[in-house]
C-alpha positions as CSV (number, residue, x, y, z in Angstrom):
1,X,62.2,64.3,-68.0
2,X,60.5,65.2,-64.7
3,X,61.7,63.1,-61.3
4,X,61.2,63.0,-57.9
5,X,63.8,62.7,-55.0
6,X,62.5,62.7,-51.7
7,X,59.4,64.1,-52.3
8,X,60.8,67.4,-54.3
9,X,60.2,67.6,-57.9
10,X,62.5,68.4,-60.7
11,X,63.4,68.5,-64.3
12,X,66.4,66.6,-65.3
13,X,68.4,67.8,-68.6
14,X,70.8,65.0,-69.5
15,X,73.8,66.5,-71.5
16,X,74.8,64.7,-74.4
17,X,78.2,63.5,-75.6
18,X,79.3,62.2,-78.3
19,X,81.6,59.4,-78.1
20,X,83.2,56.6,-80.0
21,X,83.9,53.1,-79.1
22,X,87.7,52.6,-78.2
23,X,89.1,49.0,-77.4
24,X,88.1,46.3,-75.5
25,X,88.7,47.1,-71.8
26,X,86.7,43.5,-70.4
27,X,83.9,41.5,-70.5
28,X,80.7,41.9,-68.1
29,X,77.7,39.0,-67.9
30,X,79.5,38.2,-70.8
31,X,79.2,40.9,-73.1
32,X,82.5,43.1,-74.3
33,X,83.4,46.7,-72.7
34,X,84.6,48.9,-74.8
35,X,86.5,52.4,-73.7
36,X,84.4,55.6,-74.6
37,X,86.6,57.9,-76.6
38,X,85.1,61.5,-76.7
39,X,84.4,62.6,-80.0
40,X,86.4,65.8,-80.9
41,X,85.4,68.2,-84.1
């Protein structure tokens, strides 16, 4: 994905991770949060 800051151009690599959804931690414009567990093996 190509983006510009300030003028200066540059490719970004977003890493991936895989997660899983843990419990609820809250509720935002009312839709649940859930923790982010990160996915081992």
């Amino acid at each position: 994905m190509k983006l510009v800051y300030r003028g200066v151009q540059y490719d970004a690599k977003p890493s991936a991770i895989a997660t899983i959804p843990g419990k609820v931690i809250g509720h935002y414009r009312g839709v649940e949060l859930h923790e982010q567990i990160i996915k081992t093996n």
